[in-house]
C-alpha positions as CSV (number, residue, x, y, z in Angstrom):
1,X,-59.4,-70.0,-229.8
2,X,-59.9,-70.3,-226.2
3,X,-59.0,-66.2,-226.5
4,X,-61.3,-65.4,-228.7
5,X,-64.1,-67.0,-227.0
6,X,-63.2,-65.5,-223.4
7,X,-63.6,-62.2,-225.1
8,X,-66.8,-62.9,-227.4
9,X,-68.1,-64.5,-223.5
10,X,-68.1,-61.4,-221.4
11,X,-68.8,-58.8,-224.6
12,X,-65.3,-57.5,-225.4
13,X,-65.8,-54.9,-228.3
14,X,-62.7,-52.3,-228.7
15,X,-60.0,-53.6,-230.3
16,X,-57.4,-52.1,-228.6
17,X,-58.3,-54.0,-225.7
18,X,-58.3,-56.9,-228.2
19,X,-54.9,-56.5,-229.0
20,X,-53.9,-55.9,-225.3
21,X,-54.8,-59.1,-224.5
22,X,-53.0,-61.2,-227.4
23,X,-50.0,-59.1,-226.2
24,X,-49.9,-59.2,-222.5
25,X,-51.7,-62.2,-221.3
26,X,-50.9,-65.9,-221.9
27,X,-52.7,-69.1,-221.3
28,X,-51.6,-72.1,-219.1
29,X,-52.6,-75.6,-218.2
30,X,-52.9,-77.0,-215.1
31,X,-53.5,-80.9,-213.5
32,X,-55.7,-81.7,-211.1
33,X,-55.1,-80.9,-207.8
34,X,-52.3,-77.7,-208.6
35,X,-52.4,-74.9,-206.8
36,X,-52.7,-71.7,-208.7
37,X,-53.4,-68.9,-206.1
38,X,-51.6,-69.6,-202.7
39,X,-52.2,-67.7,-199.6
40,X,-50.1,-64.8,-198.2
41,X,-48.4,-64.3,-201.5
42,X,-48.9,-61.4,-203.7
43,X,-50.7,-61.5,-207.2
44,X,-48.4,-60.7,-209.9
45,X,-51.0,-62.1,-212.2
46,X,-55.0,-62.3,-212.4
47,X,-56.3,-65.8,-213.5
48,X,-59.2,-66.4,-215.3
49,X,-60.4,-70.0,-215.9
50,X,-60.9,-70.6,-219.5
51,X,-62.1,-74.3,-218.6
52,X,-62.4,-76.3,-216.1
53,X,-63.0,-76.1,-212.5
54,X,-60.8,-74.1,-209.5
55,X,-61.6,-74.4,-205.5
56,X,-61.4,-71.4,-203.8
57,X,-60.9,-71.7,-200.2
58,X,-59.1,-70.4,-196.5
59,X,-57.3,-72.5,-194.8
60,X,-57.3,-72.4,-190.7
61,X,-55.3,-74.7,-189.0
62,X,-56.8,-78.0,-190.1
63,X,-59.7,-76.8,-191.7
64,X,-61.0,-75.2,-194.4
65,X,-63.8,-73.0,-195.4
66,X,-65.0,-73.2,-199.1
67,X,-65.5,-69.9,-200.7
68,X,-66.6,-70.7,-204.0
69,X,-66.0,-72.6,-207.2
70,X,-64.7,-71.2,-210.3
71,X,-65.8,-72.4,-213.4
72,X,-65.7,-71.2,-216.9
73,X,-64.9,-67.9,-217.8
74,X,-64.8,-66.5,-214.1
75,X,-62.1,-65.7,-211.8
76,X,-61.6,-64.9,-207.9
77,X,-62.6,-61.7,-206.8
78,X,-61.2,-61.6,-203.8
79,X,-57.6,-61.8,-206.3
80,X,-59.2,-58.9,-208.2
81,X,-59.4,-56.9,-205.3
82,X,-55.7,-57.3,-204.6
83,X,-55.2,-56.7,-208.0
84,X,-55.9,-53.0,-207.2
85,X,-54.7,-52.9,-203.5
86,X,-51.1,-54.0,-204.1
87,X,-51.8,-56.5,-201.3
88,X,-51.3,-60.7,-200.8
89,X,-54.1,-63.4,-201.4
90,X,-56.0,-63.9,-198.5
91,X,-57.1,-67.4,-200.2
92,X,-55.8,-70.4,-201.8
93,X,-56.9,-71.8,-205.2
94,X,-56.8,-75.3,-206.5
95,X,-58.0,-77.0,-209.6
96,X,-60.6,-79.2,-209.6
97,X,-60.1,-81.0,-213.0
98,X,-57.5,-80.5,-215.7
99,X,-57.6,-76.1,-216.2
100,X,-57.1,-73.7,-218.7
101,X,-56.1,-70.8,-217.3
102,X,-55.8,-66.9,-218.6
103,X,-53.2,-65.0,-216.8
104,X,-53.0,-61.6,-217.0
105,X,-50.3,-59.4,-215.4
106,X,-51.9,-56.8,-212.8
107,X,-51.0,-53.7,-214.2
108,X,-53.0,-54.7,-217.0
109,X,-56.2,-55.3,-215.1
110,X,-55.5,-51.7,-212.7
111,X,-55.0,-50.1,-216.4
112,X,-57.7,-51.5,-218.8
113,X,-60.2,-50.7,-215.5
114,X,-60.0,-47.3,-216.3
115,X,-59.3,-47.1,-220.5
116,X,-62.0,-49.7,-221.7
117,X,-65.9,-49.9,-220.5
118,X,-66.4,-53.7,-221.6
119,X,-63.2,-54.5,-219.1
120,X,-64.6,-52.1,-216.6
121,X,-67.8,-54.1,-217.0
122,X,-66.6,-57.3,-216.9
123,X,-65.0,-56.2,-213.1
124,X,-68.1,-54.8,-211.7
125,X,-70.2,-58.1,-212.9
126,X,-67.8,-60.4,-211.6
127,X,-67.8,-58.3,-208.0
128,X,-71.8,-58.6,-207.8
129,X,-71.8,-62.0,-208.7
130,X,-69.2,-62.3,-206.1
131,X,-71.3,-60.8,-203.6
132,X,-74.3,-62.2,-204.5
133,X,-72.9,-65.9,-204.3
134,X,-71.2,-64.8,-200.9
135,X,-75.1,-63.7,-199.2
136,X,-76.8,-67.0,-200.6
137,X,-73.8,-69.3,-199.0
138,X,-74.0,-66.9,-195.8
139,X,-78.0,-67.7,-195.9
140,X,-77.1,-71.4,-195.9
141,X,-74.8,-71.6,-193.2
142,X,-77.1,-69.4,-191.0
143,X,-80.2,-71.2,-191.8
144,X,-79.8,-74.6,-192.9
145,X,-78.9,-77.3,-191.4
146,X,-75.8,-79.1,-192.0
147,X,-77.4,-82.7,-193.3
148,X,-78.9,-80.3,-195.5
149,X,-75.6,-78.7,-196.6
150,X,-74.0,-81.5,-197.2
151,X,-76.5,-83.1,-199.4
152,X,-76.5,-80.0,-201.5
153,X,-72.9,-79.4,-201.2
154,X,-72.8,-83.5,-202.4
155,X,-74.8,-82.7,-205.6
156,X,-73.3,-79.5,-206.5
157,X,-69.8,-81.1,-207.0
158,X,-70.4,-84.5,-207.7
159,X,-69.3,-85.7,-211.4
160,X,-72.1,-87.4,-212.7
161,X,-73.6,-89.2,-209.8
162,X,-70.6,-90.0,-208.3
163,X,-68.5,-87.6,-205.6
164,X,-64.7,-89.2,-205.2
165,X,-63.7,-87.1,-201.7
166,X,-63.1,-88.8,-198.4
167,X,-65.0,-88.2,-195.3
168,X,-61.7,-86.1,-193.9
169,X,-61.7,-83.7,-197.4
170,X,-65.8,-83.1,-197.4
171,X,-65.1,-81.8,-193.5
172,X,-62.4,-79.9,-194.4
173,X,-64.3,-78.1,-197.1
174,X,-67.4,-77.9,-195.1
175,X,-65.7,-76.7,-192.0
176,X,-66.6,-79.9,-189.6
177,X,-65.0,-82.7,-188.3
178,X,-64.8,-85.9,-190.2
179,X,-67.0,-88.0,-187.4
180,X,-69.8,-85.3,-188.0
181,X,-69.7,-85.8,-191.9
182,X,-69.6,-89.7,-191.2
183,X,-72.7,-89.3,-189.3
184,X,-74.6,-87.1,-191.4
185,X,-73.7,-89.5,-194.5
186,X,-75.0,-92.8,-192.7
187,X,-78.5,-90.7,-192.0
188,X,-78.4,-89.6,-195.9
189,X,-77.6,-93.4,-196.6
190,X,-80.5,-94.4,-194.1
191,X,-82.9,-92.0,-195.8
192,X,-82.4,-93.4,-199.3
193,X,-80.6,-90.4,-200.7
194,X,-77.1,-91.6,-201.1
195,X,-75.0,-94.9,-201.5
196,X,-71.7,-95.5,-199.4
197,X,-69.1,-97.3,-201.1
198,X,-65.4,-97.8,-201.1
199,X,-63.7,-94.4,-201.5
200,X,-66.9,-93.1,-203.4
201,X,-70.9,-91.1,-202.5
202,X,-73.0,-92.4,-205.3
203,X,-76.0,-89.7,-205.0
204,X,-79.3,-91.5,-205.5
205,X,-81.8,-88.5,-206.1
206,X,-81.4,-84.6,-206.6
């Protein structure tokens, strides 16, 4: 089922490719919190979420930089690209919530590029998506100011109103040390847009 609606979502229409992917690929689940793309290792397989959520971040000594979130339907491009290099992940992926994944073996993806127009499709939509998600996080980090990223960044992943991460995790992510975030959160508190509790951000208006 899950299948079938990947390829009614991104307009799958000849059946051989169809029949491709009911023979080649298969679907796994994952917990929160595994890690289904690592860093320096080569893709055997490209992953596609099906549903749920995947971080997608690099990792520098003790910090992180957030790339993007994967949700439904999408997968890394940055993975796709090594799909047609022959190269290792330059990122690490991690689910966010219980994930469906679709894992499809690279020669597949390097092979249905170039024999089917909806898959060919499908990889040129999910590069400018990509690129145009990468220029609109570049534009925040040049231009806004972090108080301001981490409030949006707070209501982005929060689940519901209510954003389970510590201090150390949100600088991590947002590429900051954990006093910073601390301080930024007490002004946020102060200005009536968030609630401090114990091991929890309650977001108070978006």
């Amino acid at each position: 089922m899950m299948l079938e609606n990947f390829i009614k979502a991104i307009g799958i229409t000849e059946e051989g490719l169809k029949k491709e992917l009911l023979q080649e690929s298969h679907i796994s689940t994952h917990p929160k919190g595994a890690v289904i793309i690592k860093n320096n290792q080569y893709i055997k397989v490209l992953k596609i979420v099906l549903k749920g959520k995947v971080r997608v971040y690099q990792e520098n000594e003790e910090r992180e930089i957030l790339i993007y979130y994967l949700n439904a339907m999408e997968t890394c491009t940055l993975s796709l690209s090594a799909c047609f290099e022959d190269c290792k992940s330059t990122v690490n992926a991690v689910t966010e919530e219980e994930s469906v994944i679709l894992n499809i073996p690279v020669r597949c993806v390097r092979d249905w590029n170039f024999k089917y127009r909806s898959w060919n499709a499908f990889t040129i939509n999910t590069y400018k998506d990509s690129y145009n998600h990468l220029m609109y996080n570049y534009a925040n980090l040049a231009f806004q100011p972090l108080k301001d990223r981490l409030l949006a960044y707070l209501q982005s992943t929060s689940d519901g109103e209510v954003i389970r991460k510590s201090h150390q995790q949100l600088a991590m992510e947002l590429g900051t040390t954990r006093e910073v975030v601390s301080r930024l959160l007490k002004k946020l508190e102060a200005n009536g847009a968030l609630l401090l509790g114990q091991k929890e951000i309650r977001i108070l208006k978006k």
